[in-house]
C-alpha positions as CSV (number, residue, x, y, z in Angstrom):
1,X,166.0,182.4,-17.0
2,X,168.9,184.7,-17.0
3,X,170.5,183.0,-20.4
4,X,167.3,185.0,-22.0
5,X,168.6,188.4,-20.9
6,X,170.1,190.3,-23.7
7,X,172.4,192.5,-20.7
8,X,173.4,189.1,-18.7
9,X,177.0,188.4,-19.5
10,X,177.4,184.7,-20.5
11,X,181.0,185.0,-21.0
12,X,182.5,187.9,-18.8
13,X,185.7,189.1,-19.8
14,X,186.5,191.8,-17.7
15,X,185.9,192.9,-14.3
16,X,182.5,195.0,-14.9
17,X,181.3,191.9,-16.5
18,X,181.9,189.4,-14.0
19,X,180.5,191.9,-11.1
20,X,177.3,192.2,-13.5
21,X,177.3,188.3,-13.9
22,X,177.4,188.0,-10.0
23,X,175.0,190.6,-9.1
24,X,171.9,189.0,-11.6
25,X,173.1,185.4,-10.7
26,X,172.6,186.5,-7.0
27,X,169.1,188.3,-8.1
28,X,170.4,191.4,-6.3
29,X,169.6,194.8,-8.0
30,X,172.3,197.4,-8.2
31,X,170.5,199.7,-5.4
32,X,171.0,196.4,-3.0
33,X,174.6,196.5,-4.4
34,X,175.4,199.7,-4.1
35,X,174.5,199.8,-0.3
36,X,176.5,196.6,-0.1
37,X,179.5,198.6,-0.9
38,X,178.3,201.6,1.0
39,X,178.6,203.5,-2.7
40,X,176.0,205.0,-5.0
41,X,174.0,203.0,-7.7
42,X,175.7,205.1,-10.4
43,X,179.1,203.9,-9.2
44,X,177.7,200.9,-9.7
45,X,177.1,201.8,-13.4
46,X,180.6,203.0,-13.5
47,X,182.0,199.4,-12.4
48,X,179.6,197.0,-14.1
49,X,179.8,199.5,-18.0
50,X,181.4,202.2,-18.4
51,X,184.8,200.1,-17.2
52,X,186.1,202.4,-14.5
53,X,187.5,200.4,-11.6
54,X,186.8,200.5,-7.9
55,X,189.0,202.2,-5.6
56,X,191.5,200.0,-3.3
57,X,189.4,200.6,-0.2
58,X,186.7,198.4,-2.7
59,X,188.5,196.6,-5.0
60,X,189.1,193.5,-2.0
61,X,185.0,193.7,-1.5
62,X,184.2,193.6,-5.4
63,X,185.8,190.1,-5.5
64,X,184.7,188.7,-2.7
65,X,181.7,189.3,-4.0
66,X,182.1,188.2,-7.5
67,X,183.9,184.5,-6.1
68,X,180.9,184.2,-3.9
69,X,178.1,181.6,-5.3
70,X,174.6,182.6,-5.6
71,X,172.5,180.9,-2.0
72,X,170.9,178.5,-4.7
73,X,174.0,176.9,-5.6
74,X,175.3,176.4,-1.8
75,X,174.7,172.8,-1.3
């Protein structure tokens, strides 16, 4: 499970974190992201660890996404 995965964030503080947490709790990869967002996988990067923060236009999209529940928890 994802508990086992030294790069899943258990306790996210910060926006890359929780956008991470979302992305491996949804099992999506951050290619399937990326297109998501209609940006590249290295903006991806940019979002999720090297803390730089979406643009307006994306910043709406990013927590819609992160609020969302994975399909397996939909009951």
């Amino acid at each position: 499970m994802l508990d086992f995965n030294p790069k899943y964030p258990k306790n996210p503080q910060n926006l890359g974190e929780k956008l991470r947490k979302a992305r491996m709790d949804k099992g999506m990869t951050l290619k399937e992201v990326a297109a998501l967002f209609s940006v590249t996988d290295t903006t991806v990067i940019n979002w999720e660890i090297r803390g730089k923060m979406p643009e307006a236009n994306k910043m709406e999209m990013v927590k819609r996404f992160i609020e969302e529940k994975p399909n397996s928890e939909i009951s």
